[in-house]
VOFILUM-77308 format. One line per 10 residues: number of its first residue (from 1); for each residue x, y, z of C-alpha. Coordinates in Angstrom, 1 decimal. Layout:
BEGIN
NUM	X,Y,Z | ... .
END
This chain:
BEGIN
1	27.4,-3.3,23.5 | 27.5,0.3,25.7 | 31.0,1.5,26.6 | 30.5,2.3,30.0 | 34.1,4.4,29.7 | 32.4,7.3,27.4 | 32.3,10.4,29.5 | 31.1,12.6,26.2 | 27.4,11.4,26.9 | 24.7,9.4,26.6 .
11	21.6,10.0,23.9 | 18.4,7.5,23.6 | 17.6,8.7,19.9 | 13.5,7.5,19.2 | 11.7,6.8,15.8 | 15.2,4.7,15.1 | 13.3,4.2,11.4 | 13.7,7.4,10.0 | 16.2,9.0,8.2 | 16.9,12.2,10.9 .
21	17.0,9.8,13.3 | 19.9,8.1,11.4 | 21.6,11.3,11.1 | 21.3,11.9,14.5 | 23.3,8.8,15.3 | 25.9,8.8,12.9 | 26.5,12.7,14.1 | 26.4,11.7,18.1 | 28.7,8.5,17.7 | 31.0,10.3,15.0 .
31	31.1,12.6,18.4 | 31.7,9.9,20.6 | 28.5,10.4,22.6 | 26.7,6.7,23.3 | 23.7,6.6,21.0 | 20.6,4.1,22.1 | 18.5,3.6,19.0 | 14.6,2.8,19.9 | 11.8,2.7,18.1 | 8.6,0.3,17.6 .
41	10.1,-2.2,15.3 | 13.3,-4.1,16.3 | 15.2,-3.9,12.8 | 15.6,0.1,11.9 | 18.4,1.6,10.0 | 19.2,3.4,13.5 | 19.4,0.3,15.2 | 21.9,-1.6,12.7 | 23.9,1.5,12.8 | 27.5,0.9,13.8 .
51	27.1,4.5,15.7 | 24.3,3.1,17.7 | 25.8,0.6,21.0 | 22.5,-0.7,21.6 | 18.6,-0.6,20.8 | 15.2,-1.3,22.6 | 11.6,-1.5,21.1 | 8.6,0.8,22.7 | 4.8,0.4,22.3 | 3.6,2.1,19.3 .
61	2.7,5.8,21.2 | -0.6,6.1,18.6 | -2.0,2.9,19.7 | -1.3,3.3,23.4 | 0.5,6.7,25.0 | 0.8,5.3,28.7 | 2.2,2.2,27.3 | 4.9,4.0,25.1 | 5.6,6.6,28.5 | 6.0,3.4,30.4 .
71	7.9,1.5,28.3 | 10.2,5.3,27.5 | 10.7,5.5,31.0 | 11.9,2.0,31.8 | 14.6,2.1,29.2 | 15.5,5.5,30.7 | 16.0,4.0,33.9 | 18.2,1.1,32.5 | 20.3,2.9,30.4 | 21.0,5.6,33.1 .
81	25.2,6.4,32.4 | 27.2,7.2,36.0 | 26.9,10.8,37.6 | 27.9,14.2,35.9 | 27.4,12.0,32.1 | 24.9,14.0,29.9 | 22.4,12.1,29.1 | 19.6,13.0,26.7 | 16.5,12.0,24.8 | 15.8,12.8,21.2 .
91	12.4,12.4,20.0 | 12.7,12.9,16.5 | 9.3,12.7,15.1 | 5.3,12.0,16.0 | 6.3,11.2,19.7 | 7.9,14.9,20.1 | 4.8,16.1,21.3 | 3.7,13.5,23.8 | 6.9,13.6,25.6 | 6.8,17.6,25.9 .
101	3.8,17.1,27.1 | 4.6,14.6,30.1 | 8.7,16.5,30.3 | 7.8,16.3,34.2 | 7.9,12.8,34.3 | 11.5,12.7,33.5 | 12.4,16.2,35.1 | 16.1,14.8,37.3 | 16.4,11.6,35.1 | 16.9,13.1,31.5 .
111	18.0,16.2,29.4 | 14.9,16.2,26.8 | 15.6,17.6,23.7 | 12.1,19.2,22.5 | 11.0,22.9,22.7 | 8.3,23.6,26.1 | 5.0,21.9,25.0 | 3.0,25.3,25.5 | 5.7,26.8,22.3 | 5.3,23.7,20.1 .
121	0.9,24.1,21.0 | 1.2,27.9,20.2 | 3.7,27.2,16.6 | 1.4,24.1,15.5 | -1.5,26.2,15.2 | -1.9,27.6,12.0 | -4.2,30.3,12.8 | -2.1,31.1,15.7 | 0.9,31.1,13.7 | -0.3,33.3,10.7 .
131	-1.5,35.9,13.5 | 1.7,36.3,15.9 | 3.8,36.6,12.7 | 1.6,39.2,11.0 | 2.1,41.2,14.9 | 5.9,40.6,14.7 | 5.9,42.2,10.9 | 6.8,38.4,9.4 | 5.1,38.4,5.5 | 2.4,35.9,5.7 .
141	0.1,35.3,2.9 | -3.5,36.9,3.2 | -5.2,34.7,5.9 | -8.8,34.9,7.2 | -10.2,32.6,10.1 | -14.0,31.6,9.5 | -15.6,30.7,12.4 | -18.4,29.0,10.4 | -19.3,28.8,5.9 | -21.5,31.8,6.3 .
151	-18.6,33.3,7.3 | -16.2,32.2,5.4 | -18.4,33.4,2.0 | -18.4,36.6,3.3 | -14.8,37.3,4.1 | -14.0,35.6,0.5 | -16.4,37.1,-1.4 | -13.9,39.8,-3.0 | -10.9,37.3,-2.5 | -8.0,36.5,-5.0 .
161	-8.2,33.2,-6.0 | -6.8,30.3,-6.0 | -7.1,30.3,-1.8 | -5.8,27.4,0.6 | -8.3,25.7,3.2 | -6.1,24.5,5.8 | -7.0,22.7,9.2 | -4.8,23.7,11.9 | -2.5,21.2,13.1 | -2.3,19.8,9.8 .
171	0.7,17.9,9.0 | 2.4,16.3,5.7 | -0.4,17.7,3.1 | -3.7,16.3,5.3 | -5.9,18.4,5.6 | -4.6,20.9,3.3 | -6.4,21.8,-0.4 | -5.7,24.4,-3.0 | -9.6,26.3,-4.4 | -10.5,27.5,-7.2 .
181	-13.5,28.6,-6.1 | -16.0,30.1,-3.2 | -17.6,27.3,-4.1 | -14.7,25.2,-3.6 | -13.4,26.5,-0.6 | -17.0,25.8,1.4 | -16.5,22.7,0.4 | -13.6,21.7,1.7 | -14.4,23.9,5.0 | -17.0,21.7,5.8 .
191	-15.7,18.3,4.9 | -12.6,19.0,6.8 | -15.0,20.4,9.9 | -16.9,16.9,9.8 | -14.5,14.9,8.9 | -11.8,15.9,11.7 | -14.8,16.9,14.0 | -13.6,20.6,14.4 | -14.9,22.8,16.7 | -15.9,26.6,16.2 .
201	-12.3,27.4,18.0 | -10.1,24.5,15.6 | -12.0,25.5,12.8 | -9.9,25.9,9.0 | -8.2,28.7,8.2 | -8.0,30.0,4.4 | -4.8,31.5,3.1 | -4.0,33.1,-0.4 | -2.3,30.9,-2.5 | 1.0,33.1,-3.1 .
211	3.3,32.2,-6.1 | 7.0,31.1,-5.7 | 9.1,28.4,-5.0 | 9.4,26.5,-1.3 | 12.2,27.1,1.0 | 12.6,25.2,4.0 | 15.0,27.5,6.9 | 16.1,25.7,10.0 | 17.9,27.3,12.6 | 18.8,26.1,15.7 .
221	18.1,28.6,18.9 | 19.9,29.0,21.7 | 17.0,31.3,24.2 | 16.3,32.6,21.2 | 19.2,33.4,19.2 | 19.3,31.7,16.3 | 22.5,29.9,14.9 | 23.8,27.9,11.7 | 20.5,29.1,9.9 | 20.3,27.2,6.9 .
231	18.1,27.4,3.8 | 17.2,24.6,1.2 | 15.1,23.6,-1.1 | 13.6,20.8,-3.4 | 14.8,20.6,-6.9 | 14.4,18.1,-9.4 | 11.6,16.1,-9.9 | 10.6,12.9,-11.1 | 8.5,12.6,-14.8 | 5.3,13.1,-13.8 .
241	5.5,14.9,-11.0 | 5.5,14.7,-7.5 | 7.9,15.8,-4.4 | 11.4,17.4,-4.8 | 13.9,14.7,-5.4 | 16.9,16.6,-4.4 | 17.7,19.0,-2.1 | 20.3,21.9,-2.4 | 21.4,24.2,0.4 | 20.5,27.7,-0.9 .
251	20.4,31.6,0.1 | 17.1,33.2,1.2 | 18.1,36.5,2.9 | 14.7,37.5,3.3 | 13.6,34.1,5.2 | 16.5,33.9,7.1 | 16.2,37.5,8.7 | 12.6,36.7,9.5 | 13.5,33.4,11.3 | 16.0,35.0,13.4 .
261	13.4,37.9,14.7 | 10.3,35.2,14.5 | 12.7,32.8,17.2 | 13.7,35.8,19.1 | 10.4,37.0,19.9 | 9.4,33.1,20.7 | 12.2,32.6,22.9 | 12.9,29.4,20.9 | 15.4,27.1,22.6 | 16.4,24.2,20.1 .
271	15.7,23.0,16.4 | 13.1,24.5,14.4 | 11.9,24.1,10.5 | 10.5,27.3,8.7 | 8.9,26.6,5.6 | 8.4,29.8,3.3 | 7.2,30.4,0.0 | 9.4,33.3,-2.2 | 10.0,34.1,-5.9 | 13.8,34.2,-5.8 .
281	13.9,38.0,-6.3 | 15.4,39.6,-2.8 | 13.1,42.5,-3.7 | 9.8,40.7,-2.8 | 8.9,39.5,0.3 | 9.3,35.6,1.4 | 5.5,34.2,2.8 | 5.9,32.6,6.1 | 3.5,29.4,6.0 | 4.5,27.3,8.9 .
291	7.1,26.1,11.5 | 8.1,22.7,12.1 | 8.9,22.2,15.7 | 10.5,18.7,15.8 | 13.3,17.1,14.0 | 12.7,17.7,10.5 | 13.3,15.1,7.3 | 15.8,17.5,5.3 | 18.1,17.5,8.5 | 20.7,15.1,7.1 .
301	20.9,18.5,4.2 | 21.6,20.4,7.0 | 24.7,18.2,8.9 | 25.9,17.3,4.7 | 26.1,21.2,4.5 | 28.7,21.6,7.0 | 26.1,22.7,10.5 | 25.7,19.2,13.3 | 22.5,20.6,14.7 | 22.2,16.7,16.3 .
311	26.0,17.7,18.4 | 24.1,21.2,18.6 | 21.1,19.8,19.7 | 22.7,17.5,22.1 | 25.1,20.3,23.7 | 21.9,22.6,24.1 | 20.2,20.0,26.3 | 23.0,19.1,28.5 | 23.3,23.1,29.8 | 26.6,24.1,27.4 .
321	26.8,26.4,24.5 | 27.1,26.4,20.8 | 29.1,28.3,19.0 | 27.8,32.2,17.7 | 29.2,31.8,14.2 | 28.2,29.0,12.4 | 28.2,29.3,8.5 | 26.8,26.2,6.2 | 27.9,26.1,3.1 | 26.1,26.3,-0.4 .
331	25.2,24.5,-3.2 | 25.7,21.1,-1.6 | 23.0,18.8,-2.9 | 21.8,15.7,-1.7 | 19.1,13.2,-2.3 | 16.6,11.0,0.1 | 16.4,7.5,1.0 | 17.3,4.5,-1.4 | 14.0,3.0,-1.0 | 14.8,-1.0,-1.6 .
341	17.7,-3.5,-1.4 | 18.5,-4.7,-4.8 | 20.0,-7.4,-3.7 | 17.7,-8.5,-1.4 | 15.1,-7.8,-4.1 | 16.8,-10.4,-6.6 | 16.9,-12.9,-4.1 | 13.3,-12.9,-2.8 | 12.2,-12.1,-6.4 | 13.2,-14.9,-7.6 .
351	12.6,-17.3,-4.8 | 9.3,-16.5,-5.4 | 9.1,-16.3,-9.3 | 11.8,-17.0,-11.3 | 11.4,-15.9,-14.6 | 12.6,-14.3,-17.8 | 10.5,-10.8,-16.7 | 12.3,-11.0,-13.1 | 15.7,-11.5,-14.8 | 15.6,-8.7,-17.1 .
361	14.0,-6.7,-14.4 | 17.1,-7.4,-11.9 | 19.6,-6.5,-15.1 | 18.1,-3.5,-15.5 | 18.3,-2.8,-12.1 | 21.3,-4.2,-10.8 | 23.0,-1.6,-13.6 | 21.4,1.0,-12.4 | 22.7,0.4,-8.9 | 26.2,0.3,-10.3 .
371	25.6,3.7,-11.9 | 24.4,5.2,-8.6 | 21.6,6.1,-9.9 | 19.1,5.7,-6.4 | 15.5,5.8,-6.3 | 15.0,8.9,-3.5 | 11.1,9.8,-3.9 | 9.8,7.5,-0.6 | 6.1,8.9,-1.7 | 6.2,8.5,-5.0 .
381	7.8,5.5,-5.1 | 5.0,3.9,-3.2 | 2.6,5.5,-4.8 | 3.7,4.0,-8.4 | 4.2,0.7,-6.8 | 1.0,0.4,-5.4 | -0.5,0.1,-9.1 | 1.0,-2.5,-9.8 | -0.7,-6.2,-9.3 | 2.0,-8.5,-10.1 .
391	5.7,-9.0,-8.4 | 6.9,-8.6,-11.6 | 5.3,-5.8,-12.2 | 6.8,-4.0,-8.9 | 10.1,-5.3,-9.8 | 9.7,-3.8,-13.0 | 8.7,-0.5,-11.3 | 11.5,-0.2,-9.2 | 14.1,-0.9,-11.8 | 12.5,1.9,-13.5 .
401	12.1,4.3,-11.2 | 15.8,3.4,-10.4 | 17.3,4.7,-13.9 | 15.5,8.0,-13.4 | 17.5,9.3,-10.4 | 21.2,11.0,-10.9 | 23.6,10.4,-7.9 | 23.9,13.0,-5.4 | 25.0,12.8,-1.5 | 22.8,9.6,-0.7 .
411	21.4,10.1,3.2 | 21.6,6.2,3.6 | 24.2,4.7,2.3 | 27.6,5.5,4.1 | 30.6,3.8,2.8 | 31.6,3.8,6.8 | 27.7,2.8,7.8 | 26.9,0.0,5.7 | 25.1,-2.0,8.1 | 22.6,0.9,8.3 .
421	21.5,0.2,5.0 | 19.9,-3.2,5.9 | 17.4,-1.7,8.4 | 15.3,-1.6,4.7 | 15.4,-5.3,4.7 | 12.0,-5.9,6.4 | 9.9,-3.5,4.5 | 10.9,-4.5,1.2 | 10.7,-8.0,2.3 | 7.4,-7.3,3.4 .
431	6.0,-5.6,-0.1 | 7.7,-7.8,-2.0 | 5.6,-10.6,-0.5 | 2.2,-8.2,-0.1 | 2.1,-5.8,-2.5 | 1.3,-2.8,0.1 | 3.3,-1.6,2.7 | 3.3,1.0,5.3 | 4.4,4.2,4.8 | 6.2,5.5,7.9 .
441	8.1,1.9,8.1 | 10.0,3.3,5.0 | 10.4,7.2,6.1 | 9.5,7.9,9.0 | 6.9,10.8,7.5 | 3.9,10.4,10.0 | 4.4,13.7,12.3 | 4.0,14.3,16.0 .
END
């Protein structure tokens, strides 16, 4: 239940699901602000969170906006703390947008923590992007902006390849294909102009393909200044492929530099993501490719590396300041989500197949558990499970996928947290019974 005694603050933190969002309320309630998870679904990690006092369900904002505003606004009301309390809202991931977009409509009730919609409009833009930074002397990677394919042949005819075709507010990979080829990049110029329905203006952009490794650099902005800038990066993958498995809180001098003067001539004013590609060598230049402008899925990395941008975050939108100094430190390494219960995989297993294949499977599993050894890869993981045609066979799966992963910092599991952990209960109820399952249930990974 709420404690109607804390004076620290109030926080209604949305998308309760996903794995910033549980950061965000462990931080807050370690903090002793009053945390209100919400989200779409009723059973979330956020919301079984013992740093979370209460939780309420909203419409599904892709499906209806004015529904989710309505239903947003109505829990803002009710949960209203007593006068001079900070009180503040924390979209975390797709919704970020829509609220910044409608701020107005809680302008008096609630401190929103979300950049101005016309910054997040300008930084989702691709084309937009790649410009502003090439005018503020930030390295991007050679860039042209085809209004049409005639075009686009001609400003590629003497290009280095392999090139990028990009659309511009794509998120999460969509939209987004490596060429080898002129041939290849008209191709996926046009399909992504029909398919998405692009006008002349939203057309593609192309960008060089530029070699070196990812680096992800947050930074949170106070007017501009940016504080506890912090690099990681993926490392370690699983056989086969796929996503970084682990993350490890890095140097990137080069990045970092450019973040700080890329923020300062934004006038940024909270979190941001920067995602860069560089070589290593401090010598060459590190490729700015885009910014995140919401709550970003590495964040737990951040807070496990010493920097609470959620407290941050949360002091910035009640008026007060953050400190200047604000140092993370390096080489902490953690890993993503746990993506099933064992146990609760044993039990529905074999209450729906009990078998010698199901019993070895759980062994096999069950060890791995012991071990620590946590399946992190929410992508991959679904994507190898979605092969298979048989419960046993995902059982099987997931055992394997299990022994592959060495223990790190786990975001989920919190010896002080546990109940957290059984907000995965209905979506691997749920696959276990169907065989599919949706994505962003797991992690959250759909963006604004």
């Amino acid at each position: 239940m709420i404690d109607p005694d804390r004076q620290i603050g109030r926080a209604i933190v949305l998308f309760s699901r996903s794995w910033q969002a549980l950061s965000c309320i462990r931080s807050l309630g370690l903090r002793g602000v009053d945390v209100i998870a919400a989200d779409e679904f009723s059973i979330t990690p956020g919301s079984l969170s013992k740093y979370s006092s209460d939780s309420f369900q909203y419409t599904n904002p892709m499906q209806d906006e004015q529904q989710f505003l309505d239903d947003l606004s109505q829990a803002i009301d009710r949960y209203t703390p007593g006068s001079n309390i900070p009180y503040v809202l924390i979209p975390t991931q797709r919704e970020t947008r829509l609220i910044a977009q409608h701020a107005d409509r809680f302008e008096g009730r609630i401190k929103i923590a979300a950049p101005a919609i016309e910054l997040i409009e300008k930084v989702c833009d691709k084309g937009w992007l790649a410009n502003y930074a090439d005018e503020q002397g930030v390295p991007i990677p050679n860039t042209w902006c085809p209004a049409n394919v005639a075009e686009l042949k001609s400003q590629l005819s003497d290009a280095e390849f392999p090139v990028i075709v990009k659309i511009r507010s794509g998120i999460g990979g969509i939209g987004l294909r490596l060429c080898e080829t002129l041939e290849q990049a008209a191709d996926a110029y046009t399909e992504f102009c029909d398919q998405h329905a692009l006008t002349t203006e939203a057309a593609p952009i192309v960008q060089q393909a530029v070699p070196g490794d990812d680096y992800c650099v947050c930074a949170i902005a106070d007017n501009g200044v940016a504080k506890g800038v912090t690099t990681y990066m993926n490392v370690g993958k699983l056989s086969g492929g796929g996503p970084g498995m682990v993350r490890e809180t890095v140097s990137a001098p080069g990045a970092e530099l450019a973040t700080k003067k890329l923020l300062k001539s934004l006038g940024w004013h909270g979190v941001a993501q920067l995602d860069f590609v560089w070589s290593g060598d401090e010598q060459d230049p590190a490729y700015l490719i885009e910014l995140n402008a919401r709550l970003f899925s590495g964040l737990f990395q951040i807070v496990a590396s010493g920097v609470d941008y959620p407290w941050y975050l949360f002091q910035l939108a009640s008026g007060k300041k953050i400190p200047d100094s604000i140092e993370p430190e390096i080489g902490v390494r953690t890993e993503t989500p746990v993506l099933g219960l064992l146990s609760t995989l044993k039990d529905v297993a074999e209450e729906f197949n009990p078998g010698s294949r199901l019993e070895t499977a759980w062994s096999a599993a069950s060890q791995a558990w012991q071990k620590g050894h946590y399946v992190d890869a929410t992508r991959l993981w679904l994507a190898e499970l979605s092969e298979s045609d048989s419960l046993e066979d995902r059982v099987e799966r997931v055992a394997h996928l299990l022994e592959q992963r060495e223990q790190n910092i786990c975001e989920l599991f919190d010896g002080e947290d546990p109940q957290a952990t059984l907000g995965l209960l209905y979506p691997l109820v749920a696959y276990l019974k169907y065989g599919k399952i949706s994505q962003d249930v797991l992690t959250g990974l759909k963006a604004p």
